[in-house]
DORO-914101 format. One record per residue: residue in one letter; x, y, z of N, C-alpha, C, O in turn; chain. Coordinates in steps of 0.2 Angstrom, whole numbers. Example, Ala and Ser with C-alpha at 12.3 -4.5 7.8 and 13.67 -1.06 7.14 Angstrom:
// DORO-914101
A|66|-28|39|62|-22|39|66|-16|39|71|-17|42|A
S|64|-11|35|68|-5|36|64|0|39|67|6|40|A
// end
This chain:
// DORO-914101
X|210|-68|-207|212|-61|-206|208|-56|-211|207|-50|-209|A
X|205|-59|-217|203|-56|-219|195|-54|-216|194|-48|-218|A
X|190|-57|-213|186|-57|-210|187|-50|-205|185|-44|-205|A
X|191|-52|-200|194|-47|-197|193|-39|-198|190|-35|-194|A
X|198|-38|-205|197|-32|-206|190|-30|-211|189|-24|-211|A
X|187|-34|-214|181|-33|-218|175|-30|-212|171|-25|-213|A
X|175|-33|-207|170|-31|-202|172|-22|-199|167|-18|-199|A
X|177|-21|-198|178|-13|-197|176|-9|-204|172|-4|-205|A
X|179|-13|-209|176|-9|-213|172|-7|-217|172|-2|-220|A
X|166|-13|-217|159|-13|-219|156|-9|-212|152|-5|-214|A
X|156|-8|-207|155|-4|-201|156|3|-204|152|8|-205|A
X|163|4|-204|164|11|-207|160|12|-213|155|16|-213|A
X|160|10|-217|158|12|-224|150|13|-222|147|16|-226|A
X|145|11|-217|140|9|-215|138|16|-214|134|20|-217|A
X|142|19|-207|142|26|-202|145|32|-210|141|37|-210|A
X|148|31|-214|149|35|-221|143|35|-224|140|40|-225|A
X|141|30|-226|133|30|-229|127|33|-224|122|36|-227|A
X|129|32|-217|123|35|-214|124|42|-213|119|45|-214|A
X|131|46|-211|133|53|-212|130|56|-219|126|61|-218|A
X|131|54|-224|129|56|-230|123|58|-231|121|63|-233|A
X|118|53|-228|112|54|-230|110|56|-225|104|57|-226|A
X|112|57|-220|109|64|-215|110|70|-217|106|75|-216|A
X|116|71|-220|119|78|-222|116|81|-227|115|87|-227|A
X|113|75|-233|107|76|-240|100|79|-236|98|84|-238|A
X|98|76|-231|92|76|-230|91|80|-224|85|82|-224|A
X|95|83|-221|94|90|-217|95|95|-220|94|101|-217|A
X|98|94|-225|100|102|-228|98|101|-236|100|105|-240|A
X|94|94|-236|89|97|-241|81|100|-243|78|102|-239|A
X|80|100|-248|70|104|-245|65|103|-241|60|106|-241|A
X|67|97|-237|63|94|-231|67|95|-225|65|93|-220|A
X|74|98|-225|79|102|-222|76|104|-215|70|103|-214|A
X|82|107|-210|82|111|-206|81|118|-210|79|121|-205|A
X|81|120|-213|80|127|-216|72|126|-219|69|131|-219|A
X|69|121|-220|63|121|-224|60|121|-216|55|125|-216|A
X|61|120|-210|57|116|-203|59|125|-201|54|127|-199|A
X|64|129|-200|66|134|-199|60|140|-202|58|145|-199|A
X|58|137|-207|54|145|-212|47|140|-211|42|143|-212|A
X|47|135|-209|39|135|-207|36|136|-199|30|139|-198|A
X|40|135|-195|42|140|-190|42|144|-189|41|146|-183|A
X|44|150|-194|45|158|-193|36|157|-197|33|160|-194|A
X|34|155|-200|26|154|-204|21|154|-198|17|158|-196|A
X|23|149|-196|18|146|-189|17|154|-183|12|156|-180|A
X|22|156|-182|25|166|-181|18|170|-180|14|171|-176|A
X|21|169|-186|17|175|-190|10|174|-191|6|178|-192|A
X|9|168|-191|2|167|-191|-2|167|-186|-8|167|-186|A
X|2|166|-181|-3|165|-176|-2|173|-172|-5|174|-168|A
X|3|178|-175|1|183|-172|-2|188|-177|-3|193|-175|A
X|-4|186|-184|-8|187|-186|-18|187|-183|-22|192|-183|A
X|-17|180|-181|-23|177|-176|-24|182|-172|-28|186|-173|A
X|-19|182|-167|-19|186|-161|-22|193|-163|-28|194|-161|A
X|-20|197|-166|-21|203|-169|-28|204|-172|-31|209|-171|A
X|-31|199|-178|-36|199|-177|-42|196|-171|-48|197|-172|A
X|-40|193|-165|-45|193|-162|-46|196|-159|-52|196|-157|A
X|-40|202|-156|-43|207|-152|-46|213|-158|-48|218|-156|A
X|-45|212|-164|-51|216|-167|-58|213|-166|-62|217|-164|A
X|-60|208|-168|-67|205|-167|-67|206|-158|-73|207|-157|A
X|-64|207|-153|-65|209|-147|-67|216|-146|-72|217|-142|A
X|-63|219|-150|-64|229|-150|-71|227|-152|-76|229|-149|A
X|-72|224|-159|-79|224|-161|-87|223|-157|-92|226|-157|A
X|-84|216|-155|-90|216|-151|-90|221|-144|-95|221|-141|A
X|-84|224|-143|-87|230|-136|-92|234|-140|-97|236|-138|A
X|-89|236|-145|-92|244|-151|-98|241|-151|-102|244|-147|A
X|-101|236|-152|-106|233|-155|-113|232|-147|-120|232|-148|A
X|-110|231|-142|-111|231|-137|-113|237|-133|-117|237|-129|A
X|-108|243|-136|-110|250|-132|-115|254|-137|-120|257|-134|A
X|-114|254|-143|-121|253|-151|-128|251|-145|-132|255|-143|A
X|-127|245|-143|-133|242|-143|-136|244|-136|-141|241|-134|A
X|-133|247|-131|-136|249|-123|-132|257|-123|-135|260|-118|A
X|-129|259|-125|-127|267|-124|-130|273|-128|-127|275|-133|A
X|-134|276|-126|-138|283|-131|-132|285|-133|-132|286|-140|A
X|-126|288|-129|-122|293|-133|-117|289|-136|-114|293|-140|A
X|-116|284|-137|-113|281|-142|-117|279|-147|-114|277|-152|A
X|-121|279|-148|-126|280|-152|-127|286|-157|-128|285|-163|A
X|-127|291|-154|-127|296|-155|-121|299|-158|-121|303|-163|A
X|-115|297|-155|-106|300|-157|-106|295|-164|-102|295|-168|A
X|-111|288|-165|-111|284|-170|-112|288|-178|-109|290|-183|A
X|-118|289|-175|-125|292|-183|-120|298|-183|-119|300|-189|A
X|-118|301|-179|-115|308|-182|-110|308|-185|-110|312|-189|A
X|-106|304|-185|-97|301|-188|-101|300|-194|-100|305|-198|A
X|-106|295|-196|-108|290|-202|-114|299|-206|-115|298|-212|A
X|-116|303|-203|-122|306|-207|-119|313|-206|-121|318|-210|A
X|-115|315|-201|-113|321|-201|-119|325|-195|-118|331|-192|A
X|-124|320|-195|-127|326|-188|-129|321|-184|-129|315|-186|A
X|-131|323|-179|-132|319|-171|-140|317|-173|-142|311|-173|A
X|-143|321|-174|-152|322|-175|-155|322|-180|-151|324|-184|A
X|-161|320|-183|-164|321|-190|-167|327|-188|-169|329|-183|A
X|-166|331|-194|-168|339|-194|-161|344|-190|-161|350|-189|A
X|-155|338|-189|-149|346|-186|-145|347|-192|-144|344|-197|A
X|-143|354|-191|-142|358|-195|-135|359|-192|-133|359|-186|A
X|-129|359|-200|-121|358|-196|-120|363|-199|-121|365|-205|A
X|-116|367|-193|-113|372|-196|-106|374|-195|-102|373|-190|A
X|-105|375|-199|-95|375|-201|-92|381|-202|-94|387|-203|A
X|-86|378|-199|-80|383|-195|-82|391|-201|-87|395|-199|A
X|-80|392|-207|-81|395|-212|-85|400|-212|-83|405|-215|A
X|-93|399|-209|-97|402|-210|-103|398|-214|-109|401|-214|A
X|-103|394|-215|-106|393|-223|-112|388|-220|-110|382|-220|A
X|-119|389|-218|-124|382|-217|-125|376|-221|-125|377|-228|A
X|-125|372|-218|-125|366|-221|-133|362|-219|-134|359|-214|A
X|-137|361|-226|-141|356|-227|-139|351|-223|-134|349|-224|A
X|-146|347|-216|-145|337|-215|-147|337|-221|-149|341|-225|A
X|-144|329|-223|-146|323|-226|-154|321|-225|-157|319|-220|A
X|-157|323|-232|-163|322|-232|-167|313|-230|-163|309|-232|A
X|-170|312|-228|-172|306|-225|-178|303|-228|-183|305|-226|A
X|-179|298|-233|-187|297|-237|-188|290|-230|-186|287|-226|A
X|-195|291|-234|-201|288|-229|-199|282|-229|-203|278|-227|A
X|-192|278|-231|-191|270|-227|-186|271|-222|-185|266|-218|A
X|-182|277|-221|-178|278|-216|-171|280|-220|-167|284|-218|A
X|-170|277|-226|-165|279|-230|-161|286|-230|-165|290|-233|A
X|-156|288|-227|-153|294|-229|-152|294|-234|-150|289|-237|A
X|-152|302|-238|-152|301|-245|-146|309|-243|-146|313|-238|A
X|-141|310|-249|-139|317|-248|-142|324|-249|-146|324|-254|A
X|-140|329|-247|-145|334|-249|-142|336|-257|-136|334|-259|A
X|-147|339|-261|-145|341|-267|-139|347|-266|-139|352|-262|A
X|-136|347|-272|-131|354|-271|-133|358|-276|-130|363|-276|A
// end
């Protein structure tokens, strides 16, 4: 009789022990909440990724129209030097002429003296 009842209840006590330490172990720092926030990581990072490649995308078009289009070329140096031309002369809303960026014999823009 006594055999009898010891098998249910080493069974039981067995399924209690195994409850336990699933309950430890999922909801502890290797948890379902640690697998949850690595998850929202893995997110973010890959639309991080995303986000930067179509920057290196945009880039290589810019780099692409740089390198075969005169007037992007030209809408380039003027953004970066303030004129289209060596020797153009910008003249502002104001009234007021403005000195190009003086240019030395290796090509270097240099700015105009004030």
């Amino acid at each position: 009789m006594l055999r009898s009842l010891l098998r249910p209840l080493a069974a039981l006590a067995a399924l209690a022990g195994l409850a336990a330490y699933a309950t430890i172990m999922l909801r502890g720092p290797q948890g379902l909440t640690a697998l949850r926030e690595r998850r929202q990581q893995v997110r973010t990072l890959e639309e991080q990724n995303a986000s930067l490649t179509r920057d290196i995308e945009a880039r290589k078009q810019r780099i692409e129209r740089l390198k075969h289009d005169p007037s992007a070329q030209a809408v380039a140096v003027k953004k970066e030097t303030g004129m289209a031309h060596p020797g153009d002369i910008d003249f502002k809303t104001p009234g007021q002429l403005t000195k190009p960026a003086a240019s030395d014999d290796s090509g270097n823009v240099t700015e105009p003296p004030k």
